[in-house]
Backbone as a ProteinNet text record, in pm:
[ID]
protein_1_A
[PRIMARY]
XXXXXXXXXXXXXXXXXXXXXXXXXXXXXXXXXXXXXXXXXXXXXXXXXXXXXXXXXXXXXXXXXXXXXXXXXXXXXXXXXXXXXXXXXXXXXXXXXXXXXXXXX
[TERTIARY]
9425.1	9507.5	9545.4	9562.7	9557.7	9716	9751.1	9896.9	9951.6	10046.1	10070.9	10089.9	10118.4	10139.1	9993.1	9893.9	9748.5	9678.8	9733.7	9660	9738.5	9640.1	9664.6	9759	9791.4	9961.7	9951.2	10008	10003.7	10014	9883.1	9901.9	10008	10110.5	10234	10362.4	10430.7	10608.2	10653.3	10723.4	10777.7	10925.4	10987.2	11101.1	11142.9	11300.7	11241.9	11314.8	11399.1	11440.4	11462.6	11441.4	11416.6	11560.1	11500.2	11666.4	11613.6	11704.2	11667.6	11734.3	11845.8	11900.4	11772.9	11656.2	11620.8	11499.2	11467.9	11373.8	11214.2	11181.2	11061.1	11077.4	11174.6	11200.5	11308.5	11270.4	11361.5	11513.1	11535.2	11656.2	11697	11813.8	11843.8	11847.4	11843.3	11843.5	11691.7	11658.8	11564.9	11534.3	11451.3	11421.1	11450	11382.9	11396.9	11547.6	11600.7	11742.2	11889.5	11833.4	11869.6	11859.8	11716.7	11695.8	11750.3	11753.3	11835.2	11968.5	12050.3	12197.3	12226.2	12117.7	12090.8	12165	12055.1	12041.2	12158.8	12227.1	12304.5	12427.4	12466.6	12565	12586.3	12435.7	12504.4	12455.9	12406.2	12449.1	12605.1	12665.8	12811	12893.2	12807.8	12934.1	12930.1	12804.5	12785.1	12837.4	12799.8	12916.3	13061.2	13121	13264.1	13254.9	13212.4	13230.1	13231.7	13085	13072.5	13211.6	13258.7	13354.3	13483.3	13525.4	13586.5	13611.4	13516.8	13492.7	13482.2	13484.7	13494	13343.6	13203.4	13116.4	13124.6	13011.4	12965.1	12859.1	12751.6	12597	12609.6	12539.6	12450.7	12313.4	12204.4	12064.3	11975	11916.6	11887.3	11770.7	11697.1	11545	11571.8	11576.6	11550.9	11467.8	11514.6	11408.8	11426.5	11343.8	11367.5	11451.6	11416.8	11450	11633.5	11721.9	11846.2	11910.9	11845.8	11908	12010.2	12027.1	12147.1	12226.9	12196.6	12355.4	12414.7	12314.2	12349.1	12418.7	12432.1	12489	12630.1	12662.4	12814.6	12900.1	12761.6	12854.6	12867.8	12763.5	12864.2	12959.1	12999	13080.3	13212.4	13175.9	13328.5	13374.2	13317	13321.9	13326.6	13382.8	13383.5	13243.4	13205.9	13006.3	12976.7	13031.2	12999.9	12844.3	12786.5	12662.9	12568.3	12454.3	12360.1	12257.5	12149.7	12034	11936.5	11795.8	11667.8	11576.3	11488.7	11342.2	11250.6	11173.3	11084	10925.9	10920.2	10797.3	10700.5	10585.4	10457.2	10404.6	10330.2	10238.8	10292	10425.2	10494.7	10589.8	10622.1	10684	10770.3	10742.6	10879.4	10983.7	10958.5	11102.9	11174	11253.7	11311.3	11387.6	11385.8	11514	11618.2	11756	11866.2	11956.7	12026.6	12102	12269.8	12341.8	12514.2	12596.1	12597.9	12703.6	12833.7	12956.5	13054.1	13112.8	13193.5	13233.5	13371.2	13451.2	13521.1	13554	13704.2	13703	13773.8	13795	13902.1	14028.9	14125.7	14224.7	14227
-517.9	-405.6	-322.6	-170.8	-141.8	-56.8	-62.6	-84.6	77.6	109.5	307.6	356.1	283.3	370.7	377.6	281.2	349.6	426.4	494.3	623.9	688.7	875.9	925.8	1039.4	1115.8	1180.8	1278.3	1357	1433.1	1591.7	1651.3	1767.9	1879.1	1836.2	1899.6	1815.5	1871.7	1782.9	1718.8	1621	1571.8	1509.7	1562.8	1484.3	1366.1	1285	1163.2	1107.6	1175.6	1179.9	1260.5	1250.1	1373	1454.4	1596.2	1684.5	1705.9	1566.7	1577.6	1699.2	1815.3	1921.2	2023.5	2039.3	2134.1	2155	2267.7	2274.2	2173.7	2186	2099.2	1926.8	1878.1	1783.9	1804.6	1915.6	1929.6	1961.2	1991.6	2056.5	2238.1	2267.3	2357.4	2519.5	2423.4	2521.4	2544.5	2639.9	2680.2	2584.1	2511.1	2463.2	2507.8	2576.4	2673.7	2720.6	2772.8	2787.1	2658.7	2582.7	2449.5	2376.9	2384.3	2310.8	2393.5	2513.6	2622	2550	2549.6	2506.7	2373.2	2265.3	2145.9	2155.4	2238	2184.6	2284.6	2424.8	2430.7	2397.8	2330.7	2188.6	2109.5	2087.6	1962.4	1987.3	2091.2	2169.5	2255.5	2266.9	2280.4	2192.3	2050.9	1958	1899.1	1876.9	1813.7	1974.2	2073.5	2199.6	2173	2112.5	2099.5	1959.2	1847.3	1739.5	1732	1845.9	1908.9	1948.2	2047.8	2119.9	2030.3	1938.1	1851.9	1721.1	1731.7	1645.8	1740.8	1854.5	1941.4	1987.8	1975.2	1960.2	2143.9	2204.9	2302.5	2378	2251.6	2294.8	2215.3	2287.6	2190.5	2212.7	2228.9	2238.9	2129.9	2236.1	2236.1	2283.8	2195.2	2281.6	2286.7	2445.2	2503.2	2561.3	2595.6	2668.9	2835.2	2880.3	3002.9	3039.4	3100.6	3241.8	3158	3053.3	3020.2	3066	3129.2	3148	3253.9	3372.3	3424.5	3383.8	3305.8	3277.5	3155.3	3089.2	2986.9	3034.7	3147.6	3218	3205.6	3288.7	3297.7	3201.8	3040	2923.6	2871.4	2876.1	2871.5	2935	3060.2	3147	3093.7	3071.3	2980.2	2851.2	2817	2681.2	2694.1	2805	2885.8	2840.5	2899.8	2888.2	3036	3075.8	3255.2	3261.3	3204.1	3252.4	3126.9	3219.3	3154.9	3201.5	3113.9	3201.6	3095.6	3207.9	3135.3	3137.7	3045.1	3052.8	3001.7	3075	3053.8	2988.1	2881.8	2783.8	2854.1	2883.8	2931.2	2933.4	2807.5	2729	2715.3	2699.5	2685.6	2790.3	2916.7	3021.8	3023.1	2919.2	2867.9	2782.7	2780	2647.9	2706	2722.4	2755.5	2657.1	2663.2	2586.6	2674.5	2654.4	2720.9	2656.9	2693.6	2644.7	2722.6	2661	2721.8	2694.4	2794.7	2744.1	2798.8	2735	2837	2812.4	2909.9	2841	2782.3	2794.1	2760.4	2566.6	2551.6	2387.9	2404.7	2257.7	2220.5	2137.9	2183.8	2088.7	1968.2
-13312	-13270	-13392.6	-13372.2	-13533.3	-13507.3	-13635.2	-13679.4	-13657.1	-13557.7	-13575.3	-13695.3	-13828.2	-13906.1	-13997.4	-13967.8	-13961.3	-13922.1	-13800.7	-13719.6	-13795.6	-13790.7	-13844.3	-13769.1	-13862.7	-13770.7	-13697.9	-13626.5	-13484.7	-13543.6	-13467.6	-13521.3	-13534.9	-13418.8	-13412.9	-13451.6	-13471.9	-13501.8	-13346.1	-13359.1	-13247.3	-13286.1	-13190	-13226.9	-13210.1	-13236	-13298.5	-13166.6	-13093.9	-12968.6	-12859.5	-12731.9	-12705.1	-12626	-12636.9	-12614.2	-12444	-12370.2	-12220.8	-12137.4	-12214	-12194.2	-12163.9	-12242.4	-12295.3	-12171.6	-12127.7	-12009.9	-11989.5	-12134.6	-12123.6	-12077.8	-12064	-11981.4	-11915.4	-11816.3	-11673.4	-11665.5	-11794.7	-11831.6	-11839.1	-11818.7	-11819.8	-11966.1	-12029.7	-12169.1	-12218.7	-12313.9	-12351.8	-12468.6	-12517.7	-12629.8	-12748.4	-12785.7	-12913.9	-12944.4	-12852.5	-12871.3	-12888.6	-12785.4	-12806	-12978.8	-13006.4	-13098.3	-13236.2	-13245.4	-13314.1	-13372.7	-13205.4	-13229.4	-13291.7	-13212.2	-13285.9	-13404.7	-13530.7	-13617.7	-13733	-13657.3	-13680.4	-13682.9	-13613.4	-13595.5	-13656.5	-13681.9	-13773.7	-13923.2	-13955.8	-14098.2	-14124.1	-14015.9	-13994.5	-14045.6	-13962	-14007.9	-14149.3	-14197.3	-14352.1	-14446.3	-14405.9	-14465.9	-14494.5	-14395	-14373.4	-14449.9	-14434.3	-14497.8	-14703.3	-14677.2	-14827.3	-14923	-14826.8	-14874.9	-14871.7	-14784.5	-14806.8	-14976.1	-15006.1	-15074.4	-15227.7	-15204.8	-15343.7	-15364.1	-15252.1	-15366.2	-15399.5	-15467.4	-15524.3	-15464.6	-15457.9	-15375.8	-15287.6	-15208	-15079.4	-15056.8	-15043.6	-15021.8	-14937.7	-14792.6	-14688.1	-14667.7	-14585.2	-14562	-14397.5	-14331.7	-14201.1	-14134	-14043.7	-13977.2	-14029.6	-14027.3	-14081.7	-14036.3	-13915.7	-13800.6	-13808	-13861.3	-13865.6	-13992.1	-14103.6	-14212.1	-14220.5	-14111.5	-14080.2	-14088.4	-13957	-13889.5	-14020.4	-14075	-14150	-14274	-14303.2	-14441.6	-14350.6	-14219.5	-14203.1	-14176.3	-14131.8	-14136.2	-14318.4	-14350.7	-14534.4	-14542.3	-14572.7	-14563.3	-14502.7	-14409.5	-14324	-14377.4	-14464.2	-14526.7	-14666.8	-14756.6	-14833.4	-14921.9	-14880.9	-14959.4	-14935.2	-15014.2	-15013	-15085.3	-15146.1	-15196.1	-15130	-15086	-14964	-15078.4	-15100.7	-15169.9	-15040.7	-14991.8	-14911.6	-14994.4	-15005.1	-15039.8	-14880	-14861.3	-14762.6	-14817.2	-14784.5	-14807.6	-14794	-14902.9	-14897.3	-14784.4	-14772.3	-14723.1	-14540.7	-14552.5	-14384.5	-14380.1	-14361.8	-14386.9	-14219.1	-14134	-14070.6	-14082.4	-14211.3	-14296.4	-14410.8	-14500.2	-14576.2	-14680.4	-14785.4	-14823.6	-14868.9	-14820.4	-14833.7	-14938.7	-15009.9	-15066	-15120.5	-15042.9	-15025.1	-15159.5	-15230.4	-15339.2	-15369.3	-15407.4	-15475.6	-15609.6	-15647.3	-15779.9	-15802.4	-15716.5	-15689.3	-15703.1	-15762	-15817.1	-15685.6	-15617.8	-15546.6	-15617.1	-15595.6	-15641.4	-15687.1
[MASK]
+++++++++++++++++++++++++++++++++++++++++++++++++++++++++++++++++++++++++++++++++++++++++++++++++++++++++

């Protein structure tokens, strides 16, 4: 029997659980938008945890088409400077990175 992490890997991404909300399994929400909020959520919350803890940077690899909205959740989490780089090679991912200069107490 040969071992799954011997076959070779799937031409598309899959997730690692599935979003039973999202229409492609019989759910009500749109995928893409769904999976959007996903992952802005919970770059929200490690934002807030960040900033909790004093850090400076944070650096994130996204989906592109989120790097908007993702500047005004830094911003809210005082991370006023957002810089993107968009991946050559996959120019639907980005790495973002939120910084301020600001010390915390």
């Amino acid at each position: 029997m040969t071992d799954p992490m011997d076959l070779p890997e799937p031409d598309g991404m899959e997730l690692v659980f599935p979003f039973v909300a999202c229409q492609s399994n019989g759910g009500p929400y749109d995928d893409d938008a769904f999976t959007a909020g996903y992952q802005a959520g919970r770059i929200d919350t490690a934002l807030a945890a960040a900033a909790a803890v004093g850090a400076t940077t944070a650096t994130y690899t996204v989906a592109t088409p989120l790097v908007a909205q993702l500047e005004l959740i830094g911003m809210h989490h005082g991370y006023p400077s957002v810089t993107a780089e968009v991946f050559g090679e996959a120019p639907e991912w980005s790495t973002v990175t939120f910084s301020t200069s600001e010390e915390t107490p």
